[in-house]
N, C-alpha and C positions, 0 to 999 in steps of 0.2 A: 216335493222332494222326498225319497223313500229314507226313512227311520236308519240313520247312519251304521248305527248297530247292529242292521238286519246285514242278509247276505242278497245280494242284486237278483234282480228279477233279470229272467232269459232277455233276449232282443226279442222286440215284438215283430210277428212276421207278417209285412203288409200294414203296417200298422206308425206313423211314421210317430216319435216322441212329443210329447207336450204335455202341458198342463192338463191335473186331473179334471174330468168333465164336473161341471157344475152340477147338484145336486145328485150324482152316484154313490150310492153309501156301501158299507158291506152288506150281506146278503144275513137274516137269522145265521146263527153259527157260525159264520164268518166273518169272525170280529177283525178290527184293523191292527197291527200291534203296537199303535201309537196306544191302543185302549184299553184300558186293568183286562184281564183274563190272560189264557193260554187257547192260542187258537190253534194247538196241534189237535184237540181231541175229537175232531169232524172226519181224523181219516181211518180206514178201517186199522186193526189190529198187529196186520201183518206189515203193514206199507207202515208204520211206527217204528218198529222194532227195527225196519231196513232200514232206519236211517230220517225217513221222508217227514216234512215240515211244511206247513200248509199258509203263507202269507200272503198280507196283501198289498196288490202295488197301489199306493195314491196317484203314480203318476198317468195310470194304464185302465186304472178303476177296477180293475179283475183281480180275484186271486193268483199267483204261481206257485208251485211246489218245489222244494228245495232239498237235496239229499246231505247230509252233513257230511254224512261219510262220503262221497264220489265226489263232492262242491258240483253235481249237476243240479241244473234248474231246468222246468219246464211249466208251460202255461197249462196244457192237459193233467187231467190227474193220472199217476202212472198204473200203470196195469201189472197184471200179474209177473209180465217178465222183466220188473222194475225190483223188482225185489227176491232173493233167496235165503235160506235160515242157516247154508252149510257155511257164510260167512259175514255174518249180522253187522261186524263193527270193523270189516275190514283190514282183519291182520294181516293176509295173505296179499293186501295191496303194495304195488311196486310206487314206491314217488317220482318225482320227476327228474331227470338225468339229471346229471352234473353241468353247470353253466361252463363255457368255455374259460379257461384259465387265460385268455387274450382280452377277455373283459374285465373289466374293475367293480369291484362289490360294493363300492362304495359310490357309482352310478347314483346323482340325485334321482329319484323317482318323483312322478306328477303325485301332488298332494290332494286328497277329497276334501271334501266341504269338512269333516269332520275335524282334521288335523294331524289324521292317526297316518297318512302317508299309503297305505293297502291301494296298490289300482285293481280295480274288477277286472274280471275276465269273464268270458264268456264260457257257458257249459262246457262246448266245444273245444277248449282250449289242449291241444296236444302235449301242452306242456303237465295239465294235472293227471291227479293219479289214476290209473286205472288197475281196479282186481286182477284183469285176467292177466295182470305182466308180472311177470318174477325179475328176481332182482339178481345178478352174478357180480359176484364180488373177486376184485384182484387178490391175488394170492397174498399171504403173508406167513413163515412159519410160526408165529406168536400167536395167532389167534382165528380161530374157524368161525366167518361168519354164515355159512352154506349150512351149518347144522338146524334145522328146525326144532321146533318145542315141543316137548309132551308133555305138558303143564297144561290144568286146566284150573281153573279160579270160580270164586264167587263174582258175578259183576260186580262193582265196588265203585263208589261214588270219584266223579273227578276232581281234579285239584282246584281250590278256590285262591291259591296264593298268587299276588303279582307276578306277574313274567319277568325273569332280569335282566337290570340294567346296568351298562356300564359306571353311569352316576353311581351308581347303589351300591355296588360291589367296590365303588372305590372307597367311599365312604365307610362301607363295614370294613375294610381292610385296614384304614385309619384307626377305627375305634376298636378292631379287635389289637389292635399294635399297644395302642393304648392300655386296655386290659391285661394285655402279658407283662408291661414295664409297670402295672400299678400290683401287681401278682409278686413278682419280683420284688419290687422294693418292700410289697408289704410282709415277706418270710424276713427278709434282709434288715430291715428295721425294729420290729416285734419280737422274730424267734432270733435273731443270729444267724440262720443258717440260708442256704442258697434252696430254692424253689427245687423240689423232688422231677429229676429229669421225666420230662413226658405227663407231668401230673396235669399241667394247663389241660393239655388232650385229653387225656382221660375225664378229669371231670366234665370237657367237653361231653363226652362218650354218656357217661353216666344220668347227667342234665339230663340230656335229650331222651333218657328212657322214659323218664316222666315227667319232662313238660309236656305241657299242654298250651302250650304257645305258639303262636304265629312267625314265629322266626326260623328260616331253616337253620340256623346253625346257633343262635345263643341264643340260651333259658330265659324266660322271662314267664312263666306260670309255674312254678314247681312247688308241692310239697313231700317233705320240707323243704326247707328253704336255706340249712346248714348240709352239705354237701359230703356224705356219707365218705366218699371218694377221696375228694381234698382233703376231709378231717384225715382220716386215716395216715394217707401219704406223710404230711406234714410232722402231724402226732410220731411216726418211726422217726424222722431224723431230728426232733428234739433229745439233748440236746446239742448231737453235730451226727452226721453222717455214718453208718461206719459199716465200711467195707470188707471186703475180702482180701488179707494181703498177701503174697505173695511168699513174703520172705519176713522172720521170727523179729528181725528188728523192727520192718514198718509193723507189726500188730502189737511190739513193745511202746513204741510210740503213739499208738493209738488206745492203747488202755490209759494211758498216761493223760493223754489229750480228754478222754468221754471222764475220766476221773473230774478231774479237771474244771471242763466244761457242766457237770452235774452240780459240782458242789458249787459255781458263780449263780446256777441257773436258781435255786433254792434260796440262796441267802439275796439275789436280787425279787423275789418274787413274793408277794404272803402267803406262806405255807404256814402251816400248821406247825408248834412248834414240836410234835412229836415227829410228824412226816421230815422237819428239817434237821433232826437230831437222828433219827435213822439213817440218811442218805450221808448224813457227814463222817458215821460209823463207818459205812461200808467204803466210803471213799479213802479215808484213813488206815485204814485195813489194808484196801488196795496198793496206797505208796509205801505203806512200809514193809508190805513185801517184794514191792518193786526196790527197794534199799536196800535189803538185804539179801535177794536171791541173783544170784550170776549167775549158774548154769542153768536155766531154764529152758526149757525147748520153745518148737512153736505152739504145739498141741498146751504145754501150760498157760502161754502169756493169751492166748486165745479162749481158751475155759475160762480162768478170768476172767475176760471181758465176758461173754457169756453172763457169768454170773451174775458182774455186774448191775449189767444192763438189768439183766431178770427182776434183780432187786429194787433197784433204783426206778423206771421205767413206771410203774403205776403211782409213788408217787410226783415223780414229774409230768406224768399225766394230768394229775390231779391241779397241779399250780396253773399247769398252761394251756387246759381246757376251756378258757373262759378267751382268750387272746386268740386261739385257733378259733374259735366258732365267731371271733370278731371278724376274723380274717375272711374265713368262708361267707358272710355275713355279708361282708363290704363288697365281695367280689361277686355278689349272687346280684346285689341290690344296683350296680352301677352296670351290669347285664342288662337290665331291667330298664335302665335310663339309657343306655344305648339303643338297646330293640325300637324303643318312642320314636326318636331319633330317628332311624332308616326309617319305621312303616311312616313314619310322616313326612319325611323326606320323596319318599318313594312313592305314594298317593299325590304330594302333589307333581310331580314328573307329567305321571300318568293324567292327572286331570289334565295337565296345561296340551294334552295332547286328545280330551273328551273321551278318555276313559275311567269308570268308575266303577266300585267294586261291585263283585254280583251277591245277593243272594244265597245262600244254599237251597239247594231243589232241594225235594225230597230224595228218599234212599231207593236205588236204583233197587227193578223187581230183581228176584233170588233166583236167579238163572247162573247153571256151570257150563260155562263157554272157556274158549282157548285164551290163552296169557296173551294179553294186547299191552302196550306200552302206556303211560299216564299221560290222562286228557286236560288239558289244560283252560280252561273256561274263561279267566280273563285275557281278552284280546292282548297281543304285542304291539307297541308302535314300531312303525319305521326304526331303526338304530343308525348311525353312520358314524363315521370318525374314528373306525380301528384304521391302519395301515399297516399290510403284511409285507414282508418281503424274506424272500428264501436264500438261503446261503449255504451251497455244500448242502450237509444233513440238517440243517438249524430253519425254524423258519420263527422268524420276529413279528410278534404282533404289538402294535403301539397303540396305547388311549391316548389323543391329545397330546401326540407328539413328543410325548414325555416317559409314558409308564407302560413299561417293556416288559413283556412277559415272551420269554421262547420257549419252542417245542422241538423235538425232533420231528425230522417229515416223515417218519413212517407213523408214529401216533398222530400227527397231523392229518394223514391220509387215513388213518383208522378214524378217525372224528368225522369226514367228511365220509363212509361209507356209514357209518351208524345213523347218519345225520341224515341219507338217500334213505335208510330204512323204514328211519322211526319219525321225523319229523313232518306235519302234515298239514300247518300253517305257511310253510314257506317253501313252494315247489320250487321258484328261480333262486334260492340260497338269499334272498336278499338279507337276512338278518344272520348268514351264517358265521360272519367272523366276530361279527360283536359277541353271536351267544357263545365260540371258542374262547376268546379273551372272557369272559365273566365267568365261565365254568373253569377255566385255568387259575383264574384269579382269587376263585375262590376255595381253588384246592390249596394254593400260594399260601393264602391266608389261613388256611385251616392247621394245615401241619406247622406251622409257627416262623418264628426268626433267626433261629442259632441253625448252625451246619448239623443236617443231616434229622431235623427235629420233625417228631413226624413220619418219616419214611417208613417204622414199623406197622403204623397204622395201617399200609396201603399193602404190606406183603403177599404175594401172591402164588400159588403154589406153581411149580416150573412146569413145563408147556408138557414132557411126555406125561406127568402126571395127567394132566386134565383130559391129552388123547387116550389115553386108557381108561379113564372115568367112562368117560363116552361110549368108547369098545365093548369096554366089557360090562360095564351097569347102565347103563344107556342114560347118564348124566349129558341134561342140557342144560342145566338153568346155576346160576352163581346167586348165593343167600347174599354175600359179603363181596361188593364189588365196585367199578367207577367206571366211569367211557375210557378211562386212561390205563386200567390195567384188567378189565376185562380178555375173558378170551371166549365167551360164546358173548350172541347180541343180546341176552336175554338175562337179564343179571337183576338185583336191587342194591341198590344204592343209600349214601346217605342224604341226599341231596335231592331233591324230588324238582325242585322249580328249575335249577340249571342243567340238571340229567335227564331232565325227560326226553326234550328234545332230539338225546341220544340216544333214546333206549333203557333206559331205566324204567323201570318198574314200583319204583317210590322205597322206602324204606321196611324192610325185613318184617318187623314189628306191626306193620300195617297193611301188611299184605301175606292173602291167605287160601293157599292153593288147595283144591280137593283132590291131584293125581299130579304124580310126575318123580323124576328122581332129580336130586337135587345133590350140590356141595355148597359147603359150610365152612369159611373159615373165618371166622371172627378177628376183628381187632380185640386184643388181650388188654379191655376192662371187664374187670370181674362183673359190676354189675348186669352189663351188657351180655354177658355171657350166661349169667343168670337168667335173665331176661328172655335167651333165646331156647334154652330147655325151655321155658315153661309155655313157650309158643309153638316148640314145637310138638309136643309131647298133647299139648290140647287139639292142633292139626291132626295129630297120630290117631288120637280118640275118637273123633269127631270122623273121619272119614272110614268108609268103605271101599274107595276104590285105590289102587296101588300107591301108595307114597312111600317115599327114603327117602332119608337125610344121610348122607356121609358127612359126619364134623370131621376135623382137622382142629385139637384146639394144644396147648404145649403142655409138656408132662410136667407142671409144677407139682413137686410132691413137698417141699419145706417150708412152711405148710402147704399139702394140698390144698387145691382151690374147693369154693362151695360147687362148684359149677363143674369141674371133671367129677367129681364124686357124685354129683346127682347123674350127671351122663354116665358113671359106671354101675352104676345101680337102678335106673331106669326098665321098667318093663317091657319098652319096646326096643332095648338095643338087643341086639342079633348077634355080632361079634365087634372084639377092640384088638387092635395092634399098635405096636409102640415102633416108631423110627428114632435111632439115636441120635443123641444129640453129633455134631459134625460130620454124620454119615450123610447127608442129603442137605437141597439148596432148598431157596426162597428165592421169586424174583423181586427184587424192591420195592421200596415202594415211589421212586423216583425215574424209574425206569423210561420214562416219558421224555427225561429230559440227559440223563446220565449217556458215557458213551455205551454201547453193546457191550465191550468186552468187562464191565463193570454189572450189569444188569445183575445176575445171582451174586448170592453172598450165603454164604454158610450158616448155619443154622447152629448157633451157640446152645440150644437147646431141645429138648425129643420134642417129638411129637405123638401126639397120639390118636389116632383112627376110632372113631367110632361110628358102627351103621345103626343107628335106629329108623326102624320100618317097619309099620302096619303087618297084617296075617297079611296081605293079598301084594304089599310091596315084598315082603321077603319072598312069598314065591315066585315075583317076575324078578326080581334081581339079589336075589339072596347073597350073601358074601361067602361062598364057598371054598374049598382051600385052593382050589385051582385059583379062581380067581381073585383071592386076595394075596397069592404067591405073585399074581402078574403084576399086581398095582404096587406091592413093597417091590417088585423089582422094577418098576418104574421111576422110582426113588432113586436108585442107585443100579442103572445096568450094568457096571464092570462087575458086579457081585452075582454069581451065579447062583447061589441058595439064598434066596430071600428070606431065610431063617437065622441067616448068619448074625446082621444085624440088629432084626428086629425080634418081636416076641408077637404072638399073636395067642389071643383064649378063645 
């Protein structure tokens, strides 16, 4: 019986099946892969590079040759027109159609000796993919999959992480639920105050720039290990909240309230007694101007607080430094005892079904070839047990008959063309709805539990934007995207194990192109934004051939962020323009599931444009006035002078 893990030897022709003949061994150089080595290195150079893999059958006693990329097999070795270099790893291949919607996805399939459920097919099979077919995609006005790449990359090693599973994802959705009510209770208990709206996420965000962990979505290698992010957030709303109000009364009552709430926070805590005699001065000050002044505006009872705060704020810093970095602490450390949890969880799944983790190969040779989607290296098993069913615009996907996750069917049909695109394990869909429900599930999960939590994360910039990106700067590729609110196929993500399958490109930070023009619109964590100057600006340097980035990132100016001010000061930006704040939309980030006429939502705040691009990118796609007049009027077509709004230098 042939090495479960390999991929099938062709049908032998004339030749009828049985047991391997008695005392046939391999040949010098053609070792068996039951045996330590690598028995690809016997074939020539070229027939490598195409793909070609050189095994041996036990059952047939001969070697056959195996193509990874085409899944053909053959007993001869292939010859020269077995191979071509204009497309090595088979971007430009088309997958297999679409299974009829009359059949059931959830069809038991015959199981191998292995357990893992895959039935072989034969090279031959119509159903796999062939290079020379293109693929035509149904129309949609949200999103252009017909546009091709002009992106080109370093090769870059593939993904070593498990494939996902519905177990898994239900499990991390448990334990990340978990983690936001122990998040909660612990601002709620310690500081007094309610968890900083969106900060779970964000320090999501942040984590992830520098772990170095096995987990797509929670930290579990980081240093540090006290959460730059969280500290911060938490540290502003000690000791309460305070907003912007509207009218002279609610900011009367809110100086009243931080008075208040400073001097409890001081005489509960050990401070120093200089630092607790300071803050009791300033608070006493504050009421008894608040006693004795009655015509006060708003612009007074607001300076005030102002001031307040200013004062008070470093030594409340000071008392409640030790309790936040508890917090950050506990919530880093029980991260860490979750992640154990899934990867062992998840290993054993995967054994009980004879798969086990690989190796890292070594680092792929430094070759700049065209943007291919991410390669997946440990096998998937069989999946079963979603149940869809369609209703009107809605269609329902169920884990065990219990855990309902819906989509609308136009992103449902978007999922199933990225999925004809990019997916190359699975020609007859058989594992298509489970990896939909665990990619759904795990965006579910990602954006959090309260109404609407999350949604900013995913914002997207509105559709004529992107077709003029295209037009006029010949943008194909999205820095900052998901299979759910994508609008080219060719995007990265933050989700590499459940996105790839759809086209993803693996995460921003990890992936590094040598030509192409690109957008850029970040989820708004600072560090993260950070993070992406400094990646992109070493791409700018490092390359000779055409590259731009258009960022998209918001005009915080109170305080400016570190991250627009390095982007405005940068050597390789070219030009900046400002869109005002409620002059132009966003699409949600919910948009997947929301109705249409909900999809945009106004933009409470500017934006601001920035082209940094190489000498050789500004002269193929330079921001000139013509054409950054067209793209600020793509913002807002009712507006004939694109000057009106916006500002541009």
């Amino acid at each position: 019986m042939n090495n479960p893990s390999l991929p099938p030897p062709p049908q032998a022709s004339g030749i009828p099946p049985g047991p391997q003949t008695p005392g046939i061994r391999p040949p010098p150089g053609m070792l068996s892969p039951a045996q330590p080595g690598d028995p690809v290195h016997d074939l020539p150079h070229d027939l490598l590079e195409a793909g070609w893999r050189r095994f041996w059958s036990r059952r047939e006693g001969r070697p056959y040759f195996f193509n990874k990329v085409s899944n053909e097999s053959r007993w001869e070795i292939p010859g020269q027109d077995a191979f071509t270099d204009s497309d090595p790893l088979g971007i430009d291949a088309s997958p297999a159609p679409m299974p009829s919607r009359s059949l059931s996805i959830d069809t038991a399939m015959p199981s191998t000796s292995n357990g893992v459920g895959m039935k072989r097919r034969s090279s031959e099979d119509p159903n796999l993919m062939s290079p020379a077919k293109k693929i035509s995609f149904s129309y949609s006005p949200y999103w252009n999959f017909d546009i091709p790449t002009n992106v080109m990359i370093w090769e870059r090693k593939p993904c070593y992480l498990p494939p996902p599973h519905p177990e898994i994802e239900l499990l991390r959705t448990q334990l990340m639920s978990k983690l936001r009510i122990q998040y909660k209770d612990l601002c709620r208990n310690r500081e007094k105050i309610e968890p900083p709206r969106e900060s779970f996420n964000r320090w999501l965000l942040e984590r992830k720039v520098i772990d170095k962990g096995h987990d797509p979505v929670l930290p579990c290698l980081c240093t540090p290990e006290v959460s730059p992010s969280m500290y911060r957030e938490i540290m502003h709303d000690i000791p309460m909240k305070v907003v912007k109000c509207k009218y002279f009364n609610e900011t009367k009552r809110q100086l009243s309230k931080y008075a208040q709430a400073a001097k409890e926070l001081m005489d509960s805590r050990s401070a120093s007694a200089e630092s607790r005699k300071l803050v009791k001065w300033q608070v006493e000050d504050v009421i008894q101007w608040l006693q004795r002044t009655e015509n006060a505006s708003y612009a007074d009872y607001d300076s005030r607080l102002v001031h307040l705060k200013k004062q008070c704020q470093p030594h409340i810093m000071e008392v409640a430094k030790s309790s936040v970095e508890g917090i950050c602490l506990k919530m880093y450390n029980t991260a860490v005892d979750h992640v154990k949890k899934i990867h062992e969880r998840h290993w054993e799944i995967l054994a009980e079904m004879k798969i086990y983790p690989s190796t890292t190969g070594p680092p792929p040779p430094r070759r700049n070839i065209p943007c291919y989607p991410i390669q997946m290296v440990i096998p998937a098993p069989r999946m079963s047990g979603i149940e869809h069913h369609i209703e009107g615009d809605v269609v329902s996907l169920r884990f065990k008959s219990e855990h309902l996750i819906k989509v609308n069917t136009s992103h449902f049909h978007k999922l199933e063309q990225l999925y004809r695109c990019n997916c190359r394990d699975d020609p007859k869909f058989e594992n298509f709805l489970p990896r939909v429900w665990c990619l759904l599930r795990r965006y579910h999960t990602y954006f959090g539990l309260s109404a609407d939590e999350g949604s900013g994360l995913q914002g997207a910039l509105p559709v004529p934007v992107f077709e003029c990106l295209h037009r006029v700067f010949n943008v194909t590729f999205e820095c900052f995207a998901s299979p759910l609110n994508c609008y080219f196929k060719q995007y990265c993500s933050a989700f590499v194990d459940t996105d790839g399958y759809f086209g993803s490109r693996g995460p921003l930070l990890d992936f590094s192109p040598t030509s192409g023009s690109f957008e850029a619109n970040p989820p708004f964590g600072e560090e993260l934004m950070e993070a992406m100057v400094d990646h992109f600006e070493s791409l700018l340097s490092e390359s000779n051939d055409p590259l731009s980035f258009i960022v998209f990132v918001p005009d915080w100016r109170d305080p400016p962020t570190e991250a627009l001010m390095r982007l405005e000061s940068s050597r390789f930006k070219r030009k900046q323009a400002t869109v005002v704040a409620y002059e132009h939309e966003y699409r949600q980030g919910f948009q997947h599931i929301v109705n249409k006429a909900d999809t945009n939502i106004r933009a409470s705040h500017g934006t601001v444009i920035i082209f940094l691009q190489n000498e050789a990118g500004f002269n193929k796609w330079g921001p000139t006035r013509e054409r950054l007049n067209e793209l600020l009027l793509a913002y807002n077509p009712q507006i004939k002078d694109a000057t009106a709004p916006s500002s541009a230098t």
